[in-house]
C-alpha positions as CSV (number, residue, x, y, z in Angstrom):
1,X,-1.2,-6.5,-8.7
2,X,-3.6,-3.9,-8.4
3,X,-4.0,-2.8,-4.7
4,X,-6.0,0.1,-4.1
5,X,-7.4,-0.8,-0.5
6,X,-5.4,-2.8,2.0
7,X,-7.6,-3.3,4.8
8,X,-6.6,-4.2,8.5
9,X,-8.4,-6.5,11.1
10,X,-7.1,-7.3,14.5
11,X,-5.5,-10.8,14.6
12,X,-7.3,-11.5,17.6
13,X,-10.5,-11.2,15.8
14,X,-11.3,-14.1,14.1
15,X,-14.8,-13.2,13.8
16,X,-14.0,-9.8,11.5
17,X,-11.3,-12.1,9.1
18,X,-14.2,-13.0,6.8
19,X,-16.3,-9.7,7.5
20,X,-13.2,-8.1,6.1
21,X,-12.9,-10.8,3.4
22,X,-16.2,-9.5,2.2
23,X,-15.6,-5.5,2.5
24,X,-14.8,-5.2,-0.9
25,X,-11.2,-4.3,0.1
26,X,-8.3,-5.5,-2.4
27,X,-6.5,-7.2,0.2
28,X,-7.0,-7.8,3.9
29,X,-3.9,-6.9,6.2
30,X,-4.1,-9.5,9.5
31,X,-2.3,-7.6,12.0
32,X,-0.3,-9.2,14.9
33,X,1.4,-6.0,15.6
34,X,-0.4,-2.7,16.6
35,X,-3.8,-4.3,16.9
36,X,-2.7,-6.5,19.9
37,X,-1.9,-6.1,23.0
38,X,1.8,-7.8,24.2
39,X,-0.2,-10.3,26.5
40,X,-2.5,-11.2,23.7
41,X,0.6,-11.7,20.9
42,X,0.6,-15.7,21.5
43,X,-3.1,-15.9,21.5
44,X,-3.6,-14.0,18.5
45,X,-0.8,-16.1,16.7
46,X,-2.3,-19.2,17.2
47,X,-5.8,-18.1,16.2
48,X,-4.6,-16.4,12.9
49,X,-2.7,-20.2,12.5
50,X,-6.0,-21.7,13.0
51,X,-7.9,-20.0,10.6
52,X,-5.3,-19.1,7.7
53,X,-6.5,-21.2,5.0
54,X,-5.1,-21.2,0.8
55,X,-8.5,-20.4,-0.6
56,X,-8.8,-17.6,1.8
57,X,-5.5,-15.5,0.7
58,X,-4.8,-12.5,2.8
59,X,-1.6,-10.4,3.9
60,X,-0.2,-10.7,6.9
61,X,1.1,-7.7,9.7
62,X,4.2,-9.6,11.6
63,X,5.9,-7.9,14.5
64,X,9.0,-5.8,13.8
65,X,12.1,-7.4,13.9
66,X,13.5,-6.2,17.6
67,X,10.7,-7.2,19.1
68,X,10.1,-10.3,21.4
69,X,7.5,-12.0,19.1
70,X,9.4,-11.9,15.9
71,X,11.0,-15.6,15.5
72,X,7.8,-16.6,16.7
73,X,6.1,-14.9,14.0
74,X,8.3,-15.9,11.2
75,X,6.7,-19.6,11.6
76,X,3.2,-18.2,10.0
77,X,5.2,-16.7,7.1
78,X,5.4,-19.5,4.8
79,X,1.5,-21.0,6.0
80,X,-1.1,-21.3,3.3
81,X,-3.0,-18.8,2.9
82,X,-0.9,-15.9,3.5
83,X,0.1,-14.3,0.1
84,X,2.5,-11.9,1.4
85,X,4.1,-10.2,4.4
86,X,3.9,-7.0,5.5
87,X,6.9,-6.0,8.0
88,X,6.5,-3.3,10.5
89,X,9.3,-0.5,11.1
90,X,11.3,-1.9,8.1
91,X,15.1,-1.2,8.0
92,X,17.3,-2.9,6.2
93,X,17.3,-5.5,3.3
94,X,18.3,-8.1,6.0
95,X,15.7,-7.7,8.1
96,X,13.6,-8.5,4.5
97,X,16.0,-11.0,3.9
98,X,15.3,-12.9,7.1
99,X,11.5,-13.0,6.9
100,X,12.3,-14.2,2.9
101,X,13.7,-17.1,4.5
102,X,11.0,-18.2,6.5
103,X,9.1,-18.9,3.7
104,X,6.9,-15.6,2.8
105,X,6.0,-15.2,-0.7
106,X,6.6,-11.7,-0.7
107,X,7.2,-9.2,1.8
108,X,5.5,-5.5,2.4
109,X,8.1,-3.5,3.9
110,X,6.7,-0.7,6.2
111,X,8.8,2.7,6.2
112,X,7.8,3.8,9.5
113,X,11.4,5.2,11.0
114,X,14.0,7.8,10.1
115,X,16.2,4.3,9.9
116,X,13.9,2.9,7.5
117,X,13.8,5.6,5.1
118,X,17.8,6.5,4.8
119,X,17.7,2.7,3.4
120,X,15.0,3.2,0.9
121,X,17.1,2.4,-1.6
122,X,18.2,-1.4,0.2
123,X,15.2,-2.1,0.8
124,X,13.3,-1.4,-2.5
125,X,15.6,-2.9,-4.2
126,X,15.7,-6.3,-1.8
127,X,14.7,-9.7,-3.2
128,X,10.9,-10.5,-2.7
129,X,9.5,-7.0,-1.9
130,X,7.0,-6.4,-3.7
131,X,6.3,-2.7,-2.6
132,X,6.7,-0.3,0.3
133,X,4.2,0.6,2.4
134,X,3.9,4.1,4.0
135,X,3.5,4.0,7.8
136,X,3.0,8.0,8.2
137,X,1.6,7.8,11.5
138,X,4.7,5.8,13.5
139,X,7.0,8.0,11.0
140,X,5.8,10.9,12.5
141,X,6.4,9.5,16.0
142,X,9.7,8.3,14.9
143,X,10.4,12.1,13.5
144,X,9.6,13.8,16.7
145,X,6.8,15.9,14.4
146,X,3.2,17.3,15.4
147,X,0.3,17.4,13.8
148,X,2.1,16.8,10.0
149,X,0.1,17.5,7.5
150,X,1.0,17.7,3.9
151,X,3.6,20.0,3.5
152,X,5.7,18.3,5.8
153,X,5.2,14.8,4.8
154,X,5.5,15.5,1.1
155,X,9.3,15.8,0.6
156,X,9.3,11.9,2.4
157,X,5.9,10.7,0.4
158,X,7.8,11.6,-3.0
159,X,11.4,9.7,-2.1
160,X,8.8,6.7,-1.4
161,X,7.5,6.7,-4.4
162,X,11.1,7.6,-6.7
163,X,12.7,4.7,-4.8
164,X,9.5,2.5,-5.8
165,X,9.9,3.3,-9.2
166,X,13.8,3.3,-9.6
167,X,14.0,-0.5,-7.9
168,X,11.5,-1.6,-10.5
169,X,8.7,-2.5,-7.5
170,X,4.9,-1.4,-7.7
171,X,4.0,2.0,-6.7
172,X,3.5,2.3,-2.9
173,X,0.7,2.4,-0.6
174,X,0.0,5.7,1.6
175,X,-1.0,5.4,5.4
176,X,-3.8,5.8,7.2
177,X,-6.2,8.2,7.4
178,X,-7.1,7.8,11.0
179,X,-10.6,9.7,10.5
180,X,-13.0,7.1,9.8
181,X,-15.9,9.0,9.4
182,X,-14.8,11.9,7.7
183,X,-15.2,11.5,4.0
184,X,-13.9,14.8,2.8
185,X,-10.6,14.4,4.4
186,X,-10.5,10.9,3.7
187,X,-11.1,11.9,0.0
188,X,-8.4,14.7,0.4
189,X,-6.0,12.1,1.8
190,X,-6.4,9.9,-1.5
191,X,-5.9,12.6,-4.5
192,X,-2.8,13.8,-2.7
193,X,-1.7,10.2,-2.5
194,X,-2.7,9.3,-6.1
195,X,-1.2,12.9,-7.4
196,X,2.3,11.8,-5.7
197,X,1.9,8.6,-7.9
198,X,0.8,6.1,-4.9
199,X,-1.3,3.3,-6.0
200,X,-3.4,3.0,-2.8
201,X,-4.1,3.4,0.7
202,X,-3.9,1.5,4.0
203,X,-7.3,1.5,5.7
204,X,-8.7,1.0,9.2
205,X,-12.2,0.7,9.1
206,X,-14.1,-0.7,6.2
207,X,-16.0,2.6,5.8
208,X,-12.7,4.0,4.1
209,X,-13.0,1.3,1.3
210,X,-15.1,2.5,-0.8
211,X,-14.3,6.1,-0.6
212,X,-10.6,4.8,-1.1
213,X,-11.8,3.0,-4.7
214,X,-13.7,5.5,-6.2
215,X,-10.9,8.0,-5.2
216,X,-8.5,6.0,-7.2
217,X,-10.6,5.3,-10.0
218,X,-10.4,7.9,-12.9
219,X,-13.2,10.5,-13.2
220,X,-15.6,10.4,-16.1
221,X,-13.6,13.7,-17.0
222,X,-10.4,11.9,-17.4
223,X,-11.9,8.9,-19.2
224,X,-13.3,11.4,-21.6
225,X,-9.7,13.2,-21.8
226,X,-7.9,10.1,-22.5
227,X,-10.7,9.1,-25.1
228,X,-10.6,12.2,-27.2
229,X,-6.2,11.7,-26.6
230,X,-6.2,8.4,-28.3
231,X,-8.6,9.6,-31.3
232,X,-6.7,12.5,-32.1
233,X,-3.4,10.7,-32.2
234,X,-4.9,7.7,-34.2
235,X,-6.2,10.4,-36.5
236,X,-2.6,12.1,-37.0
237,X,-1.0,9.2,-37.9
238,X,2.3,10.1,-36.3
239,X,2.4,13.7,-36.9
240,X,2.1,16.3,-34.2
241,X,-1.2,17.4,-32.7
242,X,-2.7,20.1,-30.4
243,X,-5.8,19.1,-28.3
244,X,-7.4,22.1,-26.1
245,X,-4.4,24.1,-27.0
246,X,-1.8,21.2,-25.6
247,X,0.8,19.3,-27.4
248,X,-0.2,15.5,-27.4
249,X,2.8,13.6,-27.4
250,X,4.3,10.5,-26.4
251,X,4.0,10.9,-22.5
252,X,0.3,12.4,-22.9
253,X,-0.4,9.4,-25.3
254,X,1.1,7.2,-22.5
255,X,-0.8,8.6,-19.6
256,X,-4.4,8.7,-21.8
257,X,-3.6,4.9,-22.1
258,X,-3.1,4.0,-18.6
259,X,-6.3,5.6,-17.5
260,X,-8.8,3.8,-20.2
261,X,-6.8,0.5,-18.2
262,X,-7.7,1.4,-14.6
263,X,-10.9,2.6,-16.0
264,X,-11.8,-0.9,-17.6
């Protein structure tokens, strides 16, 4: 499932849910967590259940599992409409387990604690996830750090994206980039994601969208690349081949044919 852009609303604003349906993200994240004040959690609840409908798939933010709302979430889990569930300050494959059972489709873990990334590995590898989700900003919190940037982030960014591809899941989604109108660092945020082999971002404002696709797209230079891979390869038949001074083999072949695929 290609999911470049995952795009948060507030769950207690049903006027944004189609708005956001009609960004142009790749999915839209309805968030009962974060986005909601505690004396608004009911509320919201009732007017995402209200307004989820099957021909209107999105994803759906629950509240983390120690949290008073939880159980009371779980009911909107299996409701039409919502393709999959993302859950907050993930830690354990029974916490996944548990929101499995209530009927979601699949489930989004969020690694957003110290906690939730020494069980990478359980919860990667738990039924129904479908991939992790990178929640940089709480982690931060979580970590006691300040100001992170990418040095420090990058050691825990990479295990995201090994235990991704070791449990067989898609490749992860990065976190926020909490300037919303700052396109350079927003455009920075995405090539150190898509270098570190994430396959998209979480975004807060639909301004990001855009600048989140055509960050993730190839460049006309690597189209070209991968082009000029595929010809010379088809021309030798087999046998080894140099282009600009570099050995084309199998993994360049590979990685020439993956971009001409996210390219088309």
């Amino acid at each position: 499932m290609r999911q470049r852009s995952l795009l948060f609303v507030p769950g207690t604003r049903a006027d944004r849910f189609d708005k956001a349906l009609a960004a142009g993200a790749d999915a839209v994240i309805i968030d009962l967590e974060d986005a909601v004040a505690p004396a608004d959690k009911a509320a919201a609840r009732e007017t995402v259940r209200g307004w989820l409908n099957a021909e209107k798939p999105v994803l759906l933010r629950i509240n983390a599992a120690d949290t008073a709302w939880f159980a009371d979430d779980l009911a909107l889990c299996a409701s039409p409409g919502v393709s999959a569930v993302v859950l907050p300050k993930a830690e354990s494959a029974a916490q996944v387990a548990t929101v499995r059972a209530a009927g979601a489709r699949a489930v989004l873990p969020l690694i957003e604690s110290a906690a939730g990334f020494a069980a990478l590995n359980e919860i990667s590898r738990a039924p129904g996830v479908q991939r992790l989700l990178f929640g940089s900003i709480d982690f931060q919190v979580d970590l006691g750090m300040r100001d992170a940037l990418e040095d420090e982030l990058l050691y825990f960014r990479a295990q995201i994206v090994l235990a991704s591809r070791l449990a067989g899941i898609a490749a992860p989604i990065d976190g926020v980039s909490t300037a919303i109108d700052d396109s350079e660092r927003l455009a920075a945020d995405v090539q150190r994601a898509k270098r570190l082999g994430f396959a998209g971002k979480l975004c807060i404002h639909p301004r990001q969208v855009a600048g989140v696709h055509s960050g993730f797209a190839p460049t006309p230079d690597e189209v070209n690349w991968a082009r000029r891979v595929l010809e010379v390869a088809a021309a030798a038949g087999g046998a080894a081949v140099a282009l600009d001074g570099k050995m084309v083999d199998k993994p360049v072949i590979l990685r020439a044919e993956a971009i001409l695929r996210e390219a088309a």
